[in-house]
C-alpha positions as CSV (number, residue, x, y, z in Angstrom):
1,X,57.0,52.2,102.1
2,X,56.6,55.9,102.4
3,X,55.3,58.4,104.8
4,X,52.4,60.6,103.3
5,X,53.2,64.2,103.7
6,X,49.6,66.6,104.1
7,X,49.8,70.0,103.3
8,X,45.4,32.0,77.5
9,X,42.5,34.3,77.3
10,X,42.6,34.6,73.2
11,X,42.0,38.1,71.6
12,X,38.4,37.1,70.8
13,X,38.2,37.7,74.4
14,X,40.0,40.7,74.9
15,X,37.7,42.8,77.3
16,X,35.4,44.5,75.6
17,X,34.4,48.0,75.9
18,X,32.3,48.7,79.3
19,X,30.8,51.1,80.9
20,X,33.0,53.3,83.3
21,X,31.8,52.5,87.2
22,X,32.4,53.0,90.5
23,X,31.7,50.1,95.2
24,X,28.9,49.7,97.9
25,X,27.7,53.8,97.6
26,X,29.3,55.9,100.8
27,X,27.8,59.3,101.2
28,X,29.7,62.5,100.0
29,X,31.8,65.0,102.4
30,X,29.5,67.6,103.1
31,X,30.6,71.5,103.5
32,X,30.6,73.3,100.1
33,X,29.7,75.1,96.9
34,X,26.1,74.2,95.7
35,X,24.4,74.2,92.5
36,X,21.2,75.4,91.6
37,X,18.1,73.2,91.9
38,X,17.2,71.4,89.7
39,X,14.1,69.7,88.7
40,X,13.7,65.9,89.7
41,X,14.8,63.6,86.4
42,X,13.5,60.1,86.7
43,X,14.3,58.8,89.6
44,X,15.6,61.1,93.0
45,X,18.8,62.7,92.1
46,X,21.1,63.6,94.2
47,X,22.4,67.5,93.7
48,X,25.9,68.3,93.8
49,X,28.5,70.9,92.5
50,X,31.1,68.4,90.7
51,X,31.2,64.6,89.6
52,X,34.6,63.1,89.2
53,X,34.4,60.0,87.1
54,X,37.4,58.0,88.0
55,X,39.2,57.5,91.6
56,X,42.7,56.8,90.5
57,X,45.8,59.5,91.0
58,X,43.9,62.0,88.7
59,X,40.7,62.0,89.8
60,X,42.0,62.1,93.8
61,X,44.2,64.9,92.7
62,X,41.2,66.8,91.5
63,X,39.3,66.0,94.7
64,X,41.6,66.7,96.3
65,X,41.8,70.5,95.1
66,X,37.8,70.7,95.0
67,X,38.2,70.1,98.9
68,X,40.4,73.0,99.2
69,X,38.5,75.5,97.5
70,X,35.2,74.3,99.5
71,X,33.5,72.6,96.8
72,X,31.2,69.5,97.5
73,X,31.7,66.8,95.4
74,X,31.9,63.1,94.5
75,X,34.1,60.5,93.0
76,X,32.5,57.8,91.2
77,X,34.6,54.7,91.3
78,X,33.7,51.8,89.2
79,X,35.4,49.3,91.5
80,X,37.9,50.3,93.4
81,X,40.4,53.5,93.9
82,X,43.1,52.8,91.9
83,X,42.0,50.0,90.4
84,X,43.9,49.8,87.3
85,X,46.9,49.5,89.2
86,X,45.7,46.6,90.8
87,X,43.8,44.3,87.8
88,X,45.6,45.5,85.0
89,X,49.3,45.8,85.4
90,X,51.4,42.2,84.8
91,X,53.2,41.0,88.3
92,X,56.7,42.2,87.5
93,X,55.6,46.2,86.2
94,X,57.1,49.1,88.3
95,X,56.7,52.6,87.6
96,X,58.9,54.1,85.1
97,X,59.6,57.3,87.1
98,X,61.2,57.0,90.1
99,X,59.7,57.0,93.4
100,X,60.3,61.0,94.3
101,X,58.7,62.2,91.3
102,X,55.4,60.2,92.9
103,X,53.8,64.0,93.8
104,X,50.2,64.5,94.2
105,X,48.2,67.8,96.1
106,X,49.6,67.6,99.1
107,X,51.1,64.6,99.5
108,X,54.1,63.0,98.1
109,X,56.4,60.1,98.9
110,X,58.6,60.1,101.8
111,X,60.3,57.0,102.2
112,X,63.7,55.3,102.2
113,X,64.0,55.0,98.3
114,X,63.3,57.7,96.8
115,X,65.7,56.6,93.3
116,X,63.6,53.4,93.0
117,X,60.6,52.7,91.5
118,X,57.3,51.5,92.9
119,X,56.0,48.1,92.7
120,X,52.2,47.7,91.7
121,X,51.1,47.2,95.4
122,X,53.0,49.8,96.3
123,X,51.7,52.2,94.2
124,X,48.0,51.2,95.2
125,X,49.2,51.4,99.1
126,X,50.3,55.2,97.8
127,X,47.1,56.1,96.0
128,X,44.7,54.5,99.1
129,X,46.6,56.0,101.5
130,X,46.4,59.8,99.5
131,X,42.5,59.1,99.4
132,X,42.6,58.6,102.8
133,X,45.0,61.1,103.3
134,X,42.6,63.6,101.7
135,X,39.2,62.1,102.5
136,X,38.0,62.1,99.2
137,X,34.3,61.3,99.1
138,X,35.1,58.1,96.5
139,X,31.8,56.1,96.1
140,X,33.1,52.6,94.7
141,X,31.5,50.0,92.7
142,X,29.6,51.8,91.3
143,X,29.2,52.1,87.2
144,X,28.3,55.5,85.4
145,X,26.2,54.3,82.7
146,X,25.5,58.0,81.0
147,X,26.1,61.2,81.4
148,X,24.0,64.1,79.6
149,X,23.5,68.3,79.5
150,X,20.5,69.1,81.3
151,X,19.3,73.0,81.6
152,X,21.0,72.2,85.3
153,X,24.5,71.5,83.6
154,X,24.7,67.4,83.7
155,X,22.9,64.8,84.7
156,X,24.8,61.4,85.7
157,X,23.5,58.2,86.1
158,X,24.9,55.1,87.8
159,X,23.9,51.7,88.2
160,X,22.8,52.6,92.0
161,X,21.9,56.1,91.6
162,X,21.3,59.7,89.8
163,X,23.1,62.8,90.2
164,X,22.8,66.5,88.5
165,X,25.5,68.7,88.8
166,X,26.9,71.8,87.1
167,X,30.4,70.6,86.5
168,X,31.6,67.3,85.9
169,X,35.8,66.0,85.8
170,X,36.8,62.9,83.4
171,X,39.1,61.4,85.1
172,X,39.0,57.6,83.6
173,X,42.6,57.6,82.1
174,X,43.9,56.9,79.0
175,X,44.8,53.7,78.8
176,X,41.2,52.3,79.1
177,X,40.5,49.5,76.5
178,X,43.9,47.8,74.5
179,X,44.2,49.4,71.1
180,X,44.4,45.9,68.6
181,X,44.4,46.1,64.8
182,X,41.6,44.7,62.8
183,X,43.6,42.3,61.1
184,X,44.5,40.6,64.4
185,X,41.8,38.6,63.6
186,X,43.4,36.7,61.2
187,X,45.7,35.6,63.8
188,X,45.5,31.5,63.4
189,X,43.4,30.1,66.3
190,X,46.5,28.0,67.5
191,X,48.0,30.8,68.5
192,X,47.9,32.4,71.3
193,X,47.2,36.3,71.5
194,X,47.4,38.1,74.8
195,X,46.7,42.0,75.5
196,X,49.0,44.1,78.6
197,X,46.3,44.2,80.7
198,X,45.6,40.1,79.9
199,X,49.2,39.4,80.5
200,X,50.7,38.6,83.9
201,X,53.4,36.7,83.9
202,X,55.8,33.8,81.1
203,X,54.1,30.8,82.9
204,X,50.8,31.5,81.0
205,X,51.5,31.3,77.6
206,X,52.2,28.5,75.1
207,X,55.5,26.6,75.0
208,X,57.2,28.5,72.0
209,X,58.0,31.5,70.6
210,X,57.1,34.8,71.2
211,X,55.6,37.9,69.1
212,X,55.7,41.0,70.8
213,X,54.0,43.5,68.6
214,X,55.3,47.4,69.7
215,X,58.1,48.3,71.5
216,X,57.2,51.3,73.7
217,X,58.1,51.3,77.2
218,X,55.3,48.1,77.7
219,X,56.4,46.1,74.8
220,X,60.3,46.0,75.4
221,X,59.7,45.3,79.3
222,X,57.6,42.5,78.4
223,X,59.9,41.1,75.7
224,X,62.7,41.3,78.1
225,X,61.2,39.5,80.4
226,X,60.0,36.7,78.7
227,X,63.1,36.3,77.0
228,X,64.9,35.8,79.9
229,X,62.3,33.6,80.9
230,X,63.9,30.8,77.8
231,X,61.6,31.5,75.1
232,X,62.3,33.1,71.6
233,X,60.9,36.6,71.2
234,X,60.7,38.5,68.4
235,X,59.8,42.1,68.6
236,X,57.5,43.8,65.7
237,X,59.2,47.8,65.8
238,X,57.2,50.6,64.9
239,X,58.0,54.5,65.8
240,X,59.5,54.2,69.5
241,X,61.2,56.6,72.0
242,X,64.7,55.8,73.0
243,X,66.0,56.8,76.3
244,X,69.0,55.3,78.6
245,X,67.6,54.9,82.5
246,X,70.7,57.1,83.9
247,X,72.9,59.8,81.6
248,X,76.0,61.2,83.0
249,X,75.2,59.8,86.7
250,X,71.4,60.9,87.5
251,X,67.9,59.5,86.2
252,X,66.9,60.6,83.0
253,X,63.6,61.8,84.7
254,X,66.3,64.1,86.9
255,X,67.8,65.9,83.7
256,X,64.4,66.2,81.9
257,X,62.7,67.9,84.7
258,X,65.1,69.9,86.1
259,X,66.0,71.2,82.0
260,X,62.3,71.5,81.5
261,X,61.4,69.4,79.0
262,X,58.9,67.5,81.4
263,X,56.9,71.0,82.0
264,X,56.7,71.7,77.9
265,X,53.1,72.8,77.9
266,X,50.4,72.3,75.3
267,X,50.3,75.2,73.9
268,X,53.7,75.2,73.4
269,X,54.5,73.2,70.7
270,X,54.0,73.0,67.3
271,X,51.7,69.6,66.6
272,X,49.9,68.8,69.9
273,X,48.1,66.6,68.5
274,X,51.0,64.2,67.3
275,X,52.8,64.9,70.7
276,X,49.4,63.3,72.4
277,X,50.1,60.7,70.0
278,X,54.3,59.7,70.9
279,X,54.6,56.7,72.2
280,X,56.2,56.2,75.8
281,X,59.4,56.4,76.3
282,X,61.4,52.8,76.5
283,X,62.3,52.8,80.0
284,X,61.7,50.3,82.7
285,X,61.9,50.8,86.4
286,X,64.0,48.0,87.5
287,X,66.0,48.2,91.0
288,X,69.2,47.9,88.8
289,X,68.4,50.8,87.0
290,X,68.8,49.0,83.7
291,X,68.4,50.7,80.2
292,X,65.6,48.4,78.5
293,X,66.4,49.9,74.8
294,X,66.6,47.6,71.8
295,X,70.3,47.3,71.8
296,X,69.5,45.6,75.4
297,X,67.1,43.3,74.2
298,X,69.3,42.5,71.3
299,X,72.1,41.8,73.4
300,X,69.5,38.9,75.2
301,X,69.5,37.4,71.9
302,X,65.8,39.1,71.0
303,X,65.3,39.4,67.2
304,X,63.8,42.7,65.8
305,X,61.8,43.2,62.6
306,X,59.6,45.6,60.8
307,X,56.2,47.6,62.1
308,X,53.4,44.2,61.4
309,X,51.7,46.4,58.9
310,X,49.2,43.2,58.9
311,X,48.3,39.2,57.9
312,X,48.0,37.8,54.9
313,X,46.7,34.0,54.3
314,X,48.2,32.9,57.8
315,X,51.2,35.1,57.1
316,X,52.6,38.2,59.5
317,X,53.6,40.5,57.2
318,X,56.4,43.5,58.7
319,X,57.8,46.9,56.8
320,X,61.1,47.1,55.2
321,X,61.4,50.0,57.7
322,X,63.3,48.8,60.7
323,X,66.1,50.7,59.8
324,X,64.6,54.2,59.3
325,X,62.6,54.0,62.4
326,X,65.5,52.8,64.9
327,X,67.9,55.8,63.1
328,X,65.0,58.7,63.6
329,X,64.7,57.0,67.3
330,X,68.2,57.2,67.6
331,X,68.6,61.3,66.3
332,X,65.9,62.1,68.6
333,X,67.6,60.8,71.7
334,X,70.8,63.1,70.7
335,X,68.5,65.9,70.0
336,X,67.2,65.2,73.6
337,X,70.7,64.8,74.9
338,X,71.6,67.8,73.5
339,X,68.8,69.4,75.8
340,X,70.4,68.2,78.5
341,X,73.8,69.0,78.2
342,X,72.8,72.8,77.5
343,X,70.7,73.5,80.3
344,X,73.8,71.2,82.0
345,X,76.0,73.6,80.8
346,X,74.0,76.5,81.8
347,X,73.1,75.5,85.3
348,X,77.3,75.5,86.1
349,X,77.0,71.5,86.6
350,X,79.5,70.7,84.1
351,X,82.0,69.7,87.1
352,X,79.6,68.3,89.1
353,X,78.5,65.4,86.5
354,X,80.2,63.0,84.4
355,X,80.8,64.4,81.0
356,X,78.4,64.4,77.9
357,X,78.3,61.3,75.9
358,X,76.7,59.6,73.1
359,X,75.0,55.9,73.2
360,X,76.0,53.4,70.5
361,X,73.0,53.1,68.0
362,X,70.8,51.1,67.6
363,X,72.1,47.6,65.6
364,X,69.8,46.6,62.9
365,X,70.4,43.4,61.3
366,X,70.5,42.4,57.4
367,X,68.2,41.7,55.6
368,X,65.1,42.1,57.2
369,X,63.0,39.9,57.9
370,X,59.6,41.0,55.9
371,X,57.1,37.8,57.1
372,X,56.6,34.9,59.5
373,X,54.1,31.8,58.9
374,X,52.2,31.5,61.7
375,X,51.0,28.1,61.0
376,X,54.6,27.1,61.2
377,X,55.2,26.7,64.6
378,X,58.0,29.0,65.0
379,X,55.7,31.2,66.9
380,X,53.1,30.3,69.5
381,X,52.3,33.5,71.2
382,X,51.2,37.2,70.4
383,X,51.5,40.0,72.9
384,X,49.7,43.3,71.4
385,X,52.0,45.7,72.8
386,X,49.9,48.2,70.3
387,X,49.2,50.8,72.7
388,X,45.4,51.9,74.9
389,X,42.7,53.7,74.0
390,X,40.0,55.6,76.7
391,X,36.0,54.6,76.2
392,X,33.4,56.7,76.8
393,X,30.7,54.9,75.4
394,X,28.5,56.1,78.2
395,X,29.6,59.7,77.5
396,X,25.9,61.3,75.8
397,X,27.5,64.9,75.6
398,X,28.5,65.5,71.5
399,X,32.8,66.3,72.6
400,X,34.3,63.2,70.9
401,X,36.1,63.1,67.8
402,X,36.1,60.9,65.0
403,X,38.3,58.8,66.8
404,X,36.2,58.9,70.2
405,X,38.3,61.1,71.7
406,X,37.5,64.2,73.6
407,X,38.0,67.5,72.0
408,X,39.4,69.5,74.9
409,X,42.1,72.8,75.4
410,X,44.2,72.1,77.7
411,X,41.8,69.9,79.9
412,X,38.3,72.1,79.4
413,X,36.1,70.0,77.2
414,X,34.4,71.8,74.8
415,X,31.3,71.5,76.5
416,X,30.3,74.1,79.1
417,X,31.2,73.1,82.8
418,X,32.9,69.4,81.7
419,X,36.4,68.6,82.2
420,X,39.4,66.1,81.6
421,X,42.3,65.0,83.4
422,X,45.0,62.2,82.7
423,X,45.3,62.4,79.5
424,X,48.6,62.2,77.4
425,X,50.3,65.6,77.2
426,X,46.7,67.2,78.5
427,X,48.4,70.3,79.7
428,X,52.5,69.2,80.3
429,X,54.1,66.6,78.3
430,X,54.2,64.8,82.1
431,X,50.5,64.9,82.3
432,X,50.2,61.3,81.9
433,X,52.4,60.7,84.9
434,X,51.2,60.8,88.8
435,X,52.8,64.0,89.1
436,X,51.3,65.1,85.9
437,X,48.4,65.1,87.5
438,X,49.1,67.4,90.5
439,X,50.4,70.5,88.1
440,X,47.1,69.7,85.7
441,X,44.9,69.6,89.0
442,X,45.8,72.7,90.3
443,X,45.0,74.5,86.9
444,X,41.8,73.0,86.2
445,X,40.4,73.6,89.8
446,X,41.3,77.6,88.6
447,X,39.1,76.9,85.2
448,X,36.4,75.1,87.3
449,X,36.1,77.7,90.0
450,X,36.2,80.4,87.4
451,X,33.2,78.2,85.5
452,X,31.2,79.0,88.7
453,X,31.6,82.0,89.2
454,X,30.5,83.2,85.6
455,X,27.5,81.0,86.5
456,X,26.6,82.4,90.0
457,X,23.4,84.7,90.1
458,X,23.1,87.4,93.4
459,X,20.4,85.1,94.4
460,X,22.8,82.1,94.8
461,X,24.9,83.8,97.3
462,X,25.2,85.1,100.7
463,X,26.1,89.0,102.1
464,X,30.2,88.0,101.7
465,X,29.6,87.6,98.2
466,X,30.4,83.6,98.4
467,X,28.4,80.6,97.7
468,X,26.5,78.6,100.0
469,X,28.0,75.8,102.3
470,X,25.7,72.7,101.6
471,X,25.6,69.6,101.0
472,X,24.9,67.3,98.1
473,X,20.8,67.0,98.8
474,X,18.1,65.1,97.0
475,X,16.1,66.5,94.7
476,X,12.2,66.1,95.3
């Protein structure tokens, strides 16, 4: 595929929130920063400088950067690296930026199709063979079941075994746990409700139609493929991103990188917090380069209604909104068009490229629909397109909202020594991407080192003023 380049399972049943883990132990690269001793907690502990929590494209991308600046660490998997892409992606799902934006420290994809898009065993054969590639020191299956401040910086403990380091890297991801409303539990037991990561495939749900609630990139790829697949889907629209696959010849990725939109940092705008909060863009990496955007799925013969604002006495109940939300989708992709065209027009590619143009908006039928029965029959399926959430349950450090999210800048966790990576817009409005995670890498292993410095006593180094090469030791 490439060449690596060095240098019914019912919502009642919905997997619940867990503990994050990691496979049989392997020991840690050695040949690094150390930290200071610490005393023994329980149970030996193993000392280290840094634990990454997480071994898919973020957390290799970190190690990766720790390697280069000499700093021992470990990456605690809870099954195995990149996991997510292999147990919780449906069969059809391929990345939605195309295969040469696949960039990590380092390494990058080299093969024969570099305007496709990556199958899901592709992009596990890309992210085993980068921590390969790299070496990382990934200790799978095993499950971190707290992590806590100690006068030592943190102390991390597993299901096989303890370790206390000074600096610690969350590198879970984002999409963790499937966000579902409350009221889903009104849903009629006939029915059949299925989350993304539950979801595989048409053949496993019920004969009947279909209720895909949100239509983000996941929910529009899923409704067009089960409509194709001869059942009735109806689409439950709530605020979305529109975006065409290719615009005046070239990927949409192409124009939004190359004009800078991709690398709009954090600090940057004017409401981060809402921007960590936009849905994904509805795009779809199919070989044809399709544009999945509700005019598509309309043209399938897909119906569209209102946001499900919730279920009342059997009955889905949808906002008189449809409208509102499909034209404020529809200025927005102008707005972003118009992006495009000026930094087109600045760059001198105005010859080059087809010429600006304008996609026909998005057709909302009348009137809306406002509620289904669900006892009726007309639909026999629910797919809760509603989004992710991360879980740190096992997180026993006070840096979590209200909301159980971390309160970070930027990727340094308001905790001393702790930080995050793969979160939406953590540093870039691409930082949820694989090559989000090489830019955000790189500037987090600055914060890091600069973390251990301020923390380094005389006593803690040798006569060229740097710190010891050791390895991770036990403490006794």
């Amino acid at each position: 595929m490439h060449r690596p380049r060095t240098s019914r399972r019912s919502l009642r049943s919905h997997r619940s929130v867990r503990p994050c883990t990691t496979s049989s132990p392997t020991p840690p690269t050695s040949g690094s920063r150390s930290a200071d001793p610490t005393t023994r907690l329980g149970a030996a502990a193993v000392r280290t400088t840094t634990v990454v929590i997480g071994a898919g494209h973020g957390g290799l991308a970190m190690s990766r950067c720790l390697s280069d600046r000499s700093i021992d660490h470990v990456v605690l998997e809870r099954s195995q690296v990149a996991n997510s892409w292999r147990t919780e992606r449906w069969d059809s799902l391929r990345l939605l930026t195309p295969n040469w934006q696949c960039r990590l420290p380092g390494y990058a994809y080299e093969g024969n199709d570099p305007d496709g898009f990556m199958t899901m065993p592709e992009v596990v054969e890309f992210v085993t063979g980068y921590a390969k590639d790299i070496a990382a020191p990934v200790q799978t299956g095993t499950t971190v079941t707290s992590v806590r401040r100690t006068d030592g910086g943190y102390h991390v403990t597993t299901d096989h075994d303890e370790w206390q380091c000074p600096t610690v890297v969350l590198a879970t991801g984002a999409f963790y746990v499937p966000r579902v409303p409350a009221y889903s539990e009104a849903v009629p037991k006939a029915v059949t409700t299925l989350t993304p990561m539950e979801y595989r495939n048409p053949d496993q749900l019920a004969e009947g139609g279909v209720l895909v609630v949100g239509a983000s990139a996941t929910g529009v790829q899923i409704a067009h493929e089960i409509q194709r697949s001869g059942r009735p889907v109806t689409v439950a629209v709530g605020e979305h991103v529109r975006g065409p696959r290719v615009y005046r010849g070239r990927d949409i990725h192409w124009w939004m990188e190359a004009a800078g939109v991709l690398d709009e940092r954090y600090d940057e705008v004017d409401d981060i917090v809402r921007a960590r909060h936009v849905p994904s863009m509805q795009l779809a990496g199919s070989p044809e380069r399709a544009t999945f955007d509700l005019n598509a799925l309309t043209g399938l013969g897909v119906k569209l209604v209102g946001r499900l604002a919730g279920i009342r006495d059997g009955a889905a109940q949808f906002s008189g909104s449809l409208r509102n939300k499909c034209e404020l989708a529809d200025l927005k992709l102008d707005r972003l068009l118009d992006t495009v065209d000026a930094w087109a027009t600045a760059s001198g590619m105005d010859d080059a490229t087809p010429p600006p143009h304008r996609f026909t908006p998005t057709a909302v039928s009348e009137p809306p629909t406002l509620d289904v029965d669900l006892a009726s029959g007309a639909v026999q399926n629910i797919i809760w397109a509603t989004g992710f959430r991360p879980d740190y349950s096992w997180l026993d450090v006070p840096v979590l909202d209200g909301k159980g999210m971390v309160r970070h800048d930027g990727g340094v966790v308001d905790s001393p020594g702790m930080y995050l990576i793969g979160a939406p817009f953590l540093r870039r409005r691409k930082s949820s991407f694989i090559d989000g995670a090489r830019d955000d890498a790189q500037d987090l292993i600055v914060e890091l080192t600069r973390f251990l410095d301020s923390q380094a006593s005389p006593s803690r180094h040798d006569i060229t003023g740097r710190w010891p090469r050791t390895a991770p030791q036990d403490l006794t």
